[in-house]
C-alpha positions, 0 to 999 in steps of 0.5 A: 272768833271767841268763844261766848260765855255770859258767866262769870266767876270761870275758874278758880283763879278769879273768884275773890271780890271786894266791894266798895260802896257809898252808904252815905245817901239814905232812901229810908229809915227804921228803929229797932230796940232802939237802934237806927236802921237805914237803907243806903244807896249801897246796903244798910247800916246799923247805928247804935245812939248809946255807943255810937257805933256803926256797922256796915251791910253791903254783902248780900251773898250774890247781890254786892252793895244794892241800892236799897228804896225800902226796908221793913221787918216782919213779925219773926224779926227778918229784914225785908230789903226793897231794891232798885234792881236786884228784887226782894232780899229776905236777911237777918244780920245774924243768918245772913241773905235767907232768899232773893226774890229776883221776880221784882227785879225788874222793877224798882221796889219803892215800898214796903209793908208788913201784914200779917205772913205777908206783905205789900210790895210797892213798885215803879211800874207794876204798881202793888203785889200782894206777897206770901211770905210763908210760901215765898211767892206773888199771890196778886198784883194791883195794876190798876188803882181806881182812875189812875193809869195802870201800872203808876208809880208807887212812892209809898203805902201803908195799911191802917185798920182794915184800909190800904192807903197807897201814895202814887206819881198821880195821886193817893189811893185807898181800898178796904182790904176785905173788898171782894176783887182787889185787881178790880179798879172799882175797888180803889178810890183815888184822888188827885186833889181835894178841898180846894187843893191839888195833893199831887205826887203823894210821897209818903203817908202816916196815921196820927191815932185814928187819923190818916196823913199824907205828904204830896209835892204840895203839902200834908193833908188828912184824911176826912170822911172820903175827903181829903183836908189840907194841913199845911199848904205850899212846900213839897213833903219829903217824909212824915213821922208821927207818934203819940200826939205829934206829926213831923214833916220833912221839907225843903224848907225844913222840918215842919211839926204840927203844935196844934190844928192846923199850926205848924213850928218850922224847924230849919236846919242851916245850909241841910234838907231833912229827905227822911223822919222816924222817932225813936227811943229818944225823939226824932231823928232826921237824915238830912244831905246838904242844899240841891245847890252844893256840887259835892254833898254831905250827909248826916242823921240829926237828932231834932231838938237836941242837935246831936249830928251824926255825920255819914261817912261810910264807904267812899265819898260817892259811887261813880268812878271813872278813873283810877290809880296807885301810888308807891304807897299803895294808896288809891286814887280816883276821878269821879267825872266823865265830861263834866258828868256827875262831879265829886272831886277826887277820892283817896283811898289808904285801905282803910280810910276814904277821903275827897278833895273838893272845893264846892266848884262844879269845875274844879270838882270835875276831875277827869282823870289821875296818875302819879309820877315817879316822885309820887305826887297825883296829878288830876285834870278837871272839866273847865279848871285845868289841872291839880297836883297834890303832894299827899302827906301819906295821911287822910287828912287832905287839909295838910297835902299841898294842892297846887293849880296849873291853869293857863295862866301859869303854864302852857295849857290852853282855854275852851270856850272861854279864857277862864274855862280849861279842860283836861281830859287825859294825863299819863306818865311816862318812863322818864317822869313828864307828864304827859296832858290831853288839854281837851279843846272844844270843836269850833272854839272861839279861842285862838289857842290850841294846844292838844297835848302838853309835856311838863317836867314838873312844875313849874316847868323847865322845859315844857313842850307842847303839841298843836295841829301845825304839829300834826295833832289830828284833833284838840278833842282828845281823850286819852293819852299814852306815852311809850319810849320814843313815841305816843299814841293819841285817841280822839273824840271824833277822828280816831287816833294818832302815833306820833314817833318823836325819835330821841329828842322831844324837844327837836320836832324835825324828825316827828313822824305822825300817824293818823288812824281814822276810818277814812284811812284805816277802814278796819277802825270801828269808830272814831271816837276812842275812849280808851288805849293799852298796849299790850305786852307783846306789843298789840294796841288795844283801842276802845272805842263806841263800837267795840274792841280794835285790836292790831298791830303794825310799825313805821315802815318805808315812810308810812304805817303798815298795819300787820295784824288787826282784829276787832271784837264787838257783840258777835263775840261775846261782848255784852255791849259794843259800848267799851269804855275802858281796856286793861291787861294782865301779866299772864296775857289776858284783856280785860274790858270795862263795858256798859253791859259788864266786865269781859275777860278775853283770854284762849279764845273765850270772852267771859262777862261778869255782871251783876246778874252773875257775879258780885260785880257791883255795877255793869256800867264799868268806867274804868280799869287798874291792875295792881301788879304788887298785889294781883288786885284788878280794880273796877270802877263803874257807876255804882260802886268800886269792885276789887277782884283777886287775879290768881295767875295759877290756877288751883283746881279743887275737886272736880263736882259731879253733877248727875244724871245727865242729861235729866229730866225733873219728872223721874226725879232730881239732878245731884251736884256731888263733892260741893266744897263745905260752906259753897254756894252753887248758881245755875244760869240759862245760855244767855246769863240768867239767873236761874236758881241758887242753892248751896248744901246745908248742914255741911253736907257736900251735895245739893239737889235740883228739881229744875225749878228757878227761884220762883218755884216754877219749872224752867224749860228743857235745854243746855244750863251753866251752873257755877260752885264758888267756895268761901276762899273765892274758888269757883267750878264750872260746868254744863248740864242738860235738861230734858221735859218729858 
């Protein structure tokens, strides 16, 4: 049994993280002294049209690269940022993270808008909160918008004059602001169609002097009396941008702009969709991504008119990351698809530069997995178009890399489903340079070929080898692959696993001895699907699997395998989610694990779990998993974005930190965290993870109180809390401290 801590950061061995995010997809846009802001899928971005430069936001102190839905600035000039799952952040580029507000965080915040020392918050399911900006805190919400359902979802919304306008899933809603009770439906009037039209999803509202506009998912409309009037009828409005006498509106067709009542000049941008409009010092600019169609988009600013193109090509090429390696020269490389999932091709990252290879094709840019051989060249399978090898050129450049193809038509790969479709789901390396290949074959597939795993020497290859179920292969559906000296373990997608001892010879297969390890047989496996194999260095073979961690240990023996030691890990100890994609495993001993409820580190009986909540992990759907042994960096990928995490494997403990009294009890006065490194920042956690409160000291001071309050301002309730201190350097304490009501 391990020891559970839901926290992360535990001692200051682990402590410096990196993130990696794509700011290449904007949700909106904003300009300010005439410079173009813009909220990413992964933080914000700063361009400067004068001297085209970019810069970059993704660190937000305890929030690593998040999805920003909207942005606004307030009248002392803070950025307000509006998140898909980490609430509210209050930040200047000049001071930093000022606050999180984790109390939206539980919601996505769609919309923003200033008014006054408040401002309006906008939310996917809780409708509109009212919220002070001064004192930090909700003051109202709305849930009920006149006739719509409680709670709708709110796309956008704005005020003009004295009247709030809110553009919502089912309609637009409005009410004046000086109305007496604002949580009262009565207060609001909505509508859902007008003028003989249906308004639909409202998407985004403007004003045009004293007017107000609308884009729905079937057009523009305005604002007439208590009416709504139909503009232009027919494409779904993204975006609306207006200024002086002109009104632009971003759609699928192009951009639209209103030339007088009721005409309209299409703009249209070959091959581009505008998603988000705003004028600026010099006109009107657009960010646009390539056609739904395309399989691996572009995305770029465009200066209508004027034809100015700014392509986006901050961070890496997407955020999914599903597996991961290294080659001699240090270069990263990561497949970006989980069976078909979500293709991207695959990414090469030099430190510096990101670059992908992709073709455009659903099936040649579902690349499944990577490795390198010992020559350096990167192998990558696909879902449906076999395999690739590259030979890198040691530049970004992936036009002057040799890419060659290996298909069932120049090689033994076998098809699925059919003969053009072939699937390779695993490839490993092993220590004599073959390449070892999972030719993933499709349950009841009307192919008479198959050819679970296939051993190259290169390619083309001299002597290829090739393993089927008269071999002994227990399942074509295979899923990963790991070669060892003088023997191979085989996971499955739906008959667990297989240990094939091939002796001396690979090629001689009279002396193979097979191992099947399934329920049926081995009844201490937890699942029989296997996504991921490691063995360990005293020679335990962890294997992941849908219903946690198995871990055992055993040999051919007496002409059989007989298990020695076996153990399995799942929620009862400590896992965040029984649910393990990957397995990874350090130099010191330790196991790392890539769930969908976080990253876990086993290590002297304790699971320790990093997730967003309680480290700068970007994501908790972690995918995959690389140790880097030349530079100590575990590399994390996961749904949302790549992690980097320095394992220090010595420990440097820095002055301890003395937290006092305690116990302590908020109403005879503060608990005192003393010997705060300079410059730290200190987290307190509830015994099930929860981000409590976050305080650091301020003016180089070394010490901070806490009045046992969480970062709403309310008091939290008697019991045992987890607080951790990290350092600038990535050094991190941790310890325990008990709060008693009185």
């Amino acid at each position: 049994m391990w020891a559970i801590v839901i926290l992360g950061l535990l001692g200051a061995a682990y402590g410096q993280w990196t993130t990696y995010v794509s700011q290449r997809e904007v949700q909106a846009l904003l300009t300010v002294e005439g410079e173009i802001w813009a909220a990413t899928s992964g933080g914000l971005f700063r361009w400067n049209p004068r001297d085209s430069l970019f810069s970059s936001y993704s660190d937000f102190g305890d929030v690593q690269g998040p999805e920003v839905l909207s942005l606004v600035r307030d009248r002392e000039g803070m950025f307000w940022l509006g998140t898909a799952q980490d609430g509210l952040i209050r930040w200047s580029p000049e001071e930093g993270v000022l606050q999180v507000y984790p109390v939206f965080a539980k919601d996505r915040v769609q919309a923003l808008w200033t008014y006054g020392d408040s401002l309006f918050v906008g939310m996917a399911r809780n409708g509109v909160c009212l919220f002070s900006i001064g004192e930090g805190e909700v003051l109202e919400c709305y849930q009920r918008l006149g006739r719509f359902s409680r709670g709708t979802e709110v796309r956008d919304l704005a005020v003009f004059g004295d009247t709030i306008f809110v553009g919502t899933e089912e309609g637009i809603a409005w009410a004046p602001l000086d109305a007496p009770n604002l949580y009262d439906p009565a207060s609001w009037e909505t509508r859902s169609s007008g003028d003989r039209y249906i308004i639909g999803r409202v998407n985004a509202i403007a004003s045009k002097g004293d007017t107000v506009f609308i884009g729905s998912r079937w057009g523009v409309f305005h604002r007439e009396g208590g009416e709504w009037k139909v503009d232009l009828w027919g494409p779904p409005v993204y975006s609306l941008a207006a200024r002086c006498d002109t009104l632009a509106a971003a759609t699928k067709e192009g951009i639209y702009l209103q030339v007088g009542e009721g005409e309209w000049e299409l703009v249209e941008i070959q091959g581009w969709v505008p998603y988000s409009l705003m004028f600026a010092d010099d006109g009107l600019w657009a960010y646009l991504s390539r056609e739904p169609k395309a399989i691996v988009r572009d995305h770029m600013l465009y200066l209508v008119g004027r034809g100015r193109q700014v392509p986006l090509t901050l961070g890496p090429p997407g955020d999914r990351f599903t597996d991961l390696a290294i080659d001699r020269n240090g270069v990263l490389w990561a497949a970006t698809s989980i069976r078909g999932r979500s293709p991207g091709g695959l990414y090469r990252f030099d430190g510096e530069h990101w670059s992908r290879y992709a073709w455009g094709d659903v099936y040649r840019d579902a690349v499944t997995s990577v490795a390198v051989d010992a020559e350096g060249s990167v192998w990558a399978g696909t879902w449906g178009k076999g395999m690739f090898r590259i030979w890198d050129d040691g530049t970004p450049d992936v036009e002057a890399d040799s890419v060659v193809w290996i298909t069932p038509e120049n090689s033994p790969l076998s098809p699925t489903v059919t003969r053009d479709f072939c699937v390779v789901s695993d490839i490993a390396v092993d220590n004599l340079g073959r390449i070892w290949v999972a030719n993933y074959m499709a349950h009841e597939s009307r192919i008479p070929t198959n050819t679970p795993i296939v051993v190259l020497d290169g390619f083309p290859p001299e002597d290829p080898v090739v393993f089927d179920d008269r071999d002994g292969v227990p399942d074509g559906e295979g899923t990963v692959v790991l070669p060892l000296e003088g023997k191979v373990w085989f996971g499955t997608h739906r008959m667990g696993l297989a240990l094939l001892y091939y002796g001396p010879s690979l090629q001689d297969k009279w002396d193979d001895r097979w191992v099947h390890i399934s329920t049926a047989s081995f009844p201490q496996l937890t699942n029989n699907k296997v996504l991921d194999i490691e063995v360990a260095r005293d020679g335990r073979v962890l294997v992941a699997t849908e219903d946690g961690l198995n871990v055992l240990r055993g040999g051919y023996r007496g002409g059989k395998f007989e298990v020695e030691d076996w153990e399995t890990y799942d929620v009862s100890d400590g896992l965040p989610s029984n649910f393990v994609y990957a397995v990874c495993t350090t130099p010191d001993g330790g196991i790392w694990l890539g769930t969908d409820g976080g990253l876990v580190h086993l290590k002297d009986g304790s699971a320790v779990t990093y997730t967003r909540q309680n480290s700068p992990l970007v994501n908790n759907f972690v995918y995959a998993l690389l140790f880097d042994s030349k530079t100590g960096y575990l590399w994390v990928g996961t749904a949302h974005g790549l992690s980097r995490l320095r394992i220090s494997l010595t420990s440097e403990i820095s002055a301890p930190v003395e937290a006092s009294p305690n116990p302590f009890s908020p109403e005879e006065g503060p608990l005192t965290f003393r010997n705060l490194p300079e410059g730290s920042s200190l987290c307190i956690f509830s015994p099930s993870g929860e981000l409590v409160r976050s305080l650091s000291p301020k003016g180089g001071k070394t010490k901070v109180d806490w009045k046992g309050d969480n970062d709403a301002g309310y008091l939290v309730g008697s019991g045992v809390y987890l607080y951790v201190v990290r350092d600038p350097q990535g050094g991190t304490q941790v310890g325990k401290v008990a709060l008693v009501r009185r």
